[in-house]
C-alpha positions as YAML, in Angstrom:
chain: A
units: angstrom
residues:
- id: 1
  name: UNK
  ca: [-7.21, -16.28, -1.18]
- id: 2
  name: UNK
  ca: [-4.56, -13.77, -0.26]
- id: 3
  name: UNK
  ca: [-2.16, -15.10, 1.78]
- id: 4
  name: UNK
  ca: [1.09, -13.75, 3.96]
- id: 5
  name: UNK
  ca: [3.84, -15.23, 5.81]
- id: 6
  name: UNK
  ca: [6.08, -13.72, 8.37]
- id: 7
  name: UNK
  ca: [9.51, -15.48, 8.34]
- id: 8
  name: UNK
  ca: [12.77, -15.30, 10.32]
- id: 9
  name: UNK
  ca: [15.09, -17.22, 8.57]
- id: 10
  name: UNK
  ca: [17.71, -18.85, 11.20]
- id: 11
  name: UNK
  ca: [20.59, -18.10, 9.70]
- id: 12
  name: UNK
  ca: [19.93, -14.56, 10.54]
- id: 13
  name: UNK
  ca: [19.90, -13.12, 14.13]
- id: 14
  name: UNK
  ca: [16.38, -12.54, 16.06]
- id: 15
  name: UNK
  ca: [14.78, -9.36, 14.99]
- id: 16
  name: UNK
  ca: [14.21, -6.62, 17.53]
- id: 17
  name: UNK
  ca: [10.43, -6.41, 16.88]
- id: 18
  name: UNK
  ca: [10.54, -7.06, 13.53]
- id: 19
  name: UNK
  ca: [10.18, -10.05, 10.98]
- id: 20
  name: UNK
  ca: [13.27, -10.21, 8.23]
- id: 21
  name: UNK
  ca: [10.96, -11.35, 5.48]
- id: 22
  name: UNK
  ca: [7.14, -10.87, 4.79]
- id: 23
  name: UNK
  ca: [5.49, -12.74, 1.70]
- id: 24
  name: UNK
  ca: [2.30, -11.93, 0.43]
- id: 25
  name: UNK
  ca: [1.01, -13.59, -2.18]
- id: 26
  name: UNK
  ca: [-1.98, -12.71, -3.88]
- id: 27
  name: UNK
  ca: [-5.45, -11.86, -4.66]
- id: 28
  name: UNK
  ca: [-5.03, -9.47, -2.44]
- id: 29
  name: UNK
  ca: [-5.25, -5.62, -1.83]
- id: 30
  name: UNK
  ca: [-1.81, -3.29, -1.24]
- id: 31
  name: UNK
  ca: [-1.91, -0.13, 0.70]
- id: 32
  name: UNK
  ca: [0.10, 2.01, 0.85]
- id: 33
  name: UNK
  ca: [0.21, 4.77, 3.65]
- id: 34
  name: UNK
  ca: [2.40, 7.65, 3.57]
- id: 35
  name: UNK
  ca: [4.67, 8.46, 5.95]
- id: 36
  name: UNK
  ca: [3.04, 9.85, 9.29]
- id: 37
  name: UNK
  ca: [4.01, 12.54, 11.60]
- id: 38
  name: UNK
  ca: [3.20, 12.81, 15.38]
- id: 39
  name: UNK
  ca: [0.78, 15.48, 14.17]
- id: 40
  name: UNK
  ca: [-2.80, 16.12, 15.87]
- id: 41
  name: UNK
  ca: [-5.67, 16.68, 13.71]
- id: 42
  name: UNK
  ca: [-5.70, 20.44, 15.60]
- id: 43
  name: UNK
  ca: [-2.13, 20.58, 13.33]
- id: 44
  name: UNK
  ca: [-0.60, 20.14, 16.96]
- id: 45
  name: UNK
  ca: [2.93, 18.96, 17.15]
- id: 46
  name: UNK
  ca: [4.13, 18.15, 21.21]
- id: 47
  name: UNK
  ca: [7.92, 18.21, 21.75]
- id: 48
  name: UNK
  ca: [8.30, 15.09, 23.91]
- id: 49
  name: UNK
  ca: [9.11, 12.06, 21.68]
- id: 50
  name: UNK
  ca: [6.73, 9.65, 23.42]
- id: 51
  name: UNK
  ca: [3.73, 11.89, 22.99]
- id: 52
  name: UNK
  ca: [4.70, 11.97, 19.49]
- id: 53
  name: UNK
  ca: [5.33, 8.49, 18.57]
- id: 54
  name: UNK
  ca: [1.78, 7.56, 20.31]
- id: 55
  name: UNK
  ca: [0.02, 10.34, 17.95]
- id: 56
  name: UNK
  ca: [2.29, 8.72, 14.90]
- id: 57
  name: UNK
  ca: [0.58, 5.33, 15.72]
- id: 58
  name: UNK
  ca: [-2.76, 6.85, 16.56]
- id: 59
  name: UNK
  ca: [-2.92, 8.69, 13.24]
- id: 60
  name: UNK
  ca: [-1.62, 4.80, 11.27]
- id: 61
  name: UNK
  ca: [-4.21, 3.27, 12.91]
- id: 62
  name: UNK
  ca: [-7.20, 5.78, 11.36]
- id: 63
  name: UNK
  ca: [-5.32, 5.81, 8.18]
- id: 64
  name: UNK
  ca: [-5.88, 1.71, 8.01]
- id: 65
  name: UNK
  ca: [-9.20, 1.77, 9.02]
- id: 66
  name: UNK
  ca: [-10.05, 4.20, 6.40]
- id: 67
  name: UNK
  ca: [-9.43, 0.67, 4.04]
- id: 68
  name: UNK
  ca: [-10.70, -1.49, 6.94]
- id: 69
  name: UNK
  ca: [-7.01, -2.55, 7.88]
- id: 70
  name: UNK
  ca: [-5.76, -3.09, 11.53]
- id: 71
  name: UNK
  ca: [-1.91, -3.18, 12.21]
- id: 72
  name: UNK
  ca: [-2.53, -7.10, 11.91]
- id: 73
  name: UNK
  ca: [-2.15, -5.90, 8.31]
- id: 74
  name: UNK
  ca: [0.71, -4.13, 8.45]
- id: 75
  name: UNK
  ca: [3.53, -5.98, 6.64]
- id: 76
  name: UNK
  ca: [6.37, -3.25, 6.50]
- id: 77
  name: UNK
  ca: [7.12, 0.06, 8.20]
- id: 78
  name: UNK
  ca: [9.74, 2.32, 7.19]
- id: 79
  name: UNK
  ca: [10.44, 4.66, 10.29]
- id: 80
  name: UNK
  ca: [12.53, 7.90, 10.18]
- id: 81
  name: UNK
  ca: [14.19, 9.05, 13.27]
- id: 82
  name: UNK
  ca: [16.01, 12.50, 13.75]
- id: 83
  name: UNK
  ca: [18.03, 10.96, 16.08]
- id: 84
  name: UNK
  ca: [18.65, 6.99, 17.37]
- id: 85
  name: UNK
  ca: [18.69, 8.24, 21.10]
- id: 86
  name: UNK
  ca: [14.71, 8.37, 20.15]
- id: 87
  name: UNK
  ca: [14.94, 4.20, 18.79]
- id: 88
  name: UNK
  ca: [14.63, 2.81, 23.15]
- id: 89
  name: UNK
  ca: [11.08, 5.17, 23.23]
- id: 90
  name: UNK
  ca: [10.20, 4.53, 19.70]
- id: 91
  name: UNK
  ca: [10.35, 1.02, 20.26]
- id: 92
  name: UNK
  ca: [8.61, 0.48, 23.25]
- id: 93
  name: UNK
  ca: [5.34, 2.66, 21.48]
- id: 94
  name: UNK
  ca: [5.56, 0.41, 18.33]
- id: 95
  name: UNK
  ca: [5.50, -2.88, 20.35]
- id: 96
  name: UNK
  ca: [2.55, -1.34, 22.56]
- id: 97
  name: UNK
  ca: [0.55, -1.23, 19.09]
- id: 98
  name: UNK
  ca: [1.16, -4.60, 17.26]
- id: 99
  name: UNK
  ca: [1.20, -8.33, 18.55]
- id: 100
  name: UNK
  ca: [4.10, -10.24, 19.86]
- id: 101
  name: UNK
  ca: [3.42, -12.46, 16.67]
- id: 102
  name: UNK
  ca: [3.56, -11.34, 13.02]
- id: 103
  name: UNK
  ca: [5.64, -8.25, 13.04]
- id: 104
  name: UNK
  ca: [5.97, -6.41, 10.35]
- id: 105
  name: UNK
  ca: [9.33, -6.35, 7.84]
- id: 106
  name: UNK
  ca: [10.69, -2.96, 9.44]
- id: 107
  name: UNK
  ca: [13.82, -0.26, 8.28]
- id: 108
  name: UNK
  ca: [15.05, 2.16, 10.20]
- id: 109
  name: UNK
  ca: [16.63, 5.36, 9.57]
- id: 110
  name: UNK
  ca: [18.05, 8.32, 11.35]
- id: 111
  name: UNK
  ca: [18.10, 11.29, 9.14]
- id: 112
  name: UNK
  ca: [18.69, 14.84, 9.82]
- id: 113
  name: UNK
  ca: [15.35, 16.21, 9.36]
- id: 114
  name: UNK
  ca: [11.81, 15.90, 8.37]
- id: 115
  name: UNK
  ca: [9.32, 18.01, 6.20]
- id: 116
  name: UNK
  ca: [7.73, 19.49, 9.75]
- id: 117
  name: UNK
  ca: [10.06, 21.37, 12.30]
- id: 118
  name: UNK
  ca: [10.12, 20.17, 15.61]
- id: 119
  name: UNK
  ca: [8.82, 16.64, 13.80]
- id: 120
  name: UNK
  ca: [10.85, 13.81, 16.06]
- id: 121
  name: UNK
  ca: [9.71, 10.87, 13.41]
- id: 122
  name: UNK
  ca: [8.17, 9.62, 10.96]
- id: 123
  name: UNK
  ca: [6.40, 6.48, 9.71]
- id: 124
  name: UNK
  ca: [5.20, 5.04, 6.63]
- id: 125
  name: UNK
  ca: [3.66, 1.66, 6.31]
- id: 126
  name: UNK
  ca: [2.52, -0.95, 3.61]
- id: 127
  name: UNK
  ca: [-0.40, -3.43, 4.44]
- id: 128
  name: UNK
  ca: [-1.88, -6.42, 2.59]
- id: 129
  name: UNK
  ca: [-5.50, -7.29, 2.75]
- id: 130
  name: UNK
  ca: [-7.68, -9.56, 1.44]
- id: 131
  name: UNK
  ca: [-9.77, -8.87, -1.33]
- id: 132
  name: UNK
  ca: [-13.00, -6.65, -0.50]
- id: 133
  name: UNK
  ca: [-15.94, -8.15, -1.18]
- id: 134
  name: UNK
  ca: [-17.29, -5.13, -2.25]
- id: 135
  name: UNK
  ca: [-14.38, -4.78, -5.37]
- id: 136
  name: UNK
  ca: [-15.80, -8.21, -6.04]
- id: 137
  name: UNK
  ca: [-19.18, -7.07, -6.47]
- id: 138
  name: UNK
  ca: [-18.15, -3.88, -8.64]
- id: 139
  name: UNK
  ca: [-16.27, -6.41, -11.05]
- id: 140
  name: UNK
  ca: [-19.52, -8.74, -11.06]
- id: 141
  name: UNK
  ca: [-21.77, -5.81, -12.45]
- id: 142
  name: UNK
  ca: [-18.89, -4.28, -14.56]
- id: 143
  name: UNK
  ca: [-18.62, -7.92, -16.29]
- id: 144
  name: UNK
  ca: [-22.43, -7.88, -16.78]
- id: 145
  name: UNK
  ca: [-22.73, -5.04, -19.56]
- id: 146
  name: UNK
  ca: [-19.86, -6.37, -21.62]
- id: 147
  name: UNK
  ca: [-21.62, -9.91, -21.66]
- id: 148
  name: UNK
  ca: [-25.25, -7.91, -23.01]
- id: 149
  name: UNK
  ca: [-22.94, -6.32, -25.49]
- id: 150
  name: UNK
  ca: [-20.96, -8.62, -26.75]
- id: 151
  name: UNK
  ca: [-23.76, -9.70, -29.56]
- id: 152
  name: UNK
  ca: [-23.27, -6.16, -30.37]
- id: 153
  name: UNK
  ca: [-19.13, -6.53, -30.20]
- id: 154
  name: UNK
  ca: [-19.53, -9.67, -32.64]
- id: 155
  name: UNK
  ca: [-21.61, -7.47, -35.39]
- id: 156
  name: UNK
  ca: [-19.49, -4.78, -35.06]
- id: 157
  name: UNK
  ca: [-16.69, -6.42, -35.64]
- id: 158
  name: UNK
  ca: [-18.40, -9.04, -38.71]
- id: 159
  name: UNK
  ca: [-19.32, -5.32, -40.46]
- id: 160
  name: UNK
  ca: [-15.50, -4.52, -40.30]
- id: 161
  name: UNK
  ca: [-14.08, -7.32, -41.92]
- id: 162
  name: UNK
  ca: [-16.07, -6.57, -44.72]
- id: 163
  name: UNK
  ca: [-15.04, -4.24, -47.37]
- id: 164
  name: UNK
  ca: [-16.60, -1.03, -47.60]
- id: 165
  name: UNK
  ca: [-17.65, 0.12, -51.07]
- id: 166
  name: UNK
  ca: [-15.87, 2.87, -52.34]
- id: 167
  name: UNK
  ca: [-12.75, 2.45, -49.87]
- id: 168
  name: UNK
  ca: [-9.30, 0.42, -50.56]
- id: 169
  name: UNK
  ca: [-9.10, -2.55, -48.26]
- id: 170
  name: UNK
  ca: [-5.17, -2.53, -47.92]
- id: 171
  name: UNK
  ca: [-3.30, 0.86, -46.89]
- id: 172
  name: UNK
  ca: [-2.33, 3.30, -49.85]
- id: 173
  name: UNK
  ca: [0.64, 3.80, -50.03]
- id: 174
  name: UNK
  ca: [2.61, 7.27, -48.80]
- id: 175
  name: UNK
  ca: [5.40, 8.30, -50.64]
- id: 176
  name: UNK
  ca: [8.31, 8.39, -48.61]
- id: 177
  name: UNK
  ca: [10.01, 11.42, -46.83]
- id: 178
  name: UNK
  ca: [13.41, 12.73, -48.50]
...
């Protein structure tokens, strides 16, 4: 069973609403979701940084439920700022959308622009899930064939360890390139 921990080692100071260290170990499913803009699904950007930190979040929560994640899954974000003055409001949405327990392993950076103008931020997020039951079932049936087959596997492979009339059973030999 997939398991993840959510450590603060400490030797190292208290996080401001993240976790220094998250371990997953596994069977397990990764996700990975890439980064997210403040964008509406009308293509609408607004200018006000809260607005567009909400609609960031908004937009990471459909993205994990399209796998049947919630942010409870969430075990690193990677947030792009244009500018730190942003980090006070940016914080205060983030911790609106994920428990005081748990947080996620978080970096982040200001950088001087983003891939849509007037685009304040910019998230992207990993998650770890449990296995689906439903991958569980596909491997089940996928096993089932190769077991009917394998009878068929087993005389394939007793016909090729027999010579073949008419054919050499070790390589010929090529004559070598000058």
């Amino acid at each position: 069973m997939s398991q993840t921990r959510f450590i603060n080692p400490e030797a190292l100071g208290k996080p401001p609403g993240y976790t220094h260290v998250v371990e997953a170990t596994a069977p397990g499913r990764i996700v990975y979701i890439a980064g997210q803009l403040g964008i509406d699904r009308d293509g609408k950007l607004s200018s006000d940084i809260r607005l567009q930190a909400v609609q960031t979040f908004e937009n990471l929560k459909t993205a994990l439920a399209a796998v049947g994640a919630r942010f409870e899954h969430v075990v690193k974000f990677n947030n792009y700022l244009v500018d730190l003055k942003y980090l006070p409001v940016f914080r205060q949405v983030r911790d609106s959308y994920l428990s005081d327990q748990n947080r996620p392993a978080s970096t982040t950076l200001a950088i001087s622009g983003l891939a849509r103008e007037g685009a304040l931020l910019e998230i992207e997020a990993v998650a770890v899930l449990p296995p689906s039951g439903s991958s569980e079932a596909a491997s089940k049936a996928a096993s089932k064939p190769a077991r009917r087959s394998a009878s068929k596997s087993k005389a394939a492979s007793r016909a090729k360890s027999k010579p073949r009339s008419g054919r050499a059973t070790t390589k010929a030999s090529r004559p070598k390139r000058r």
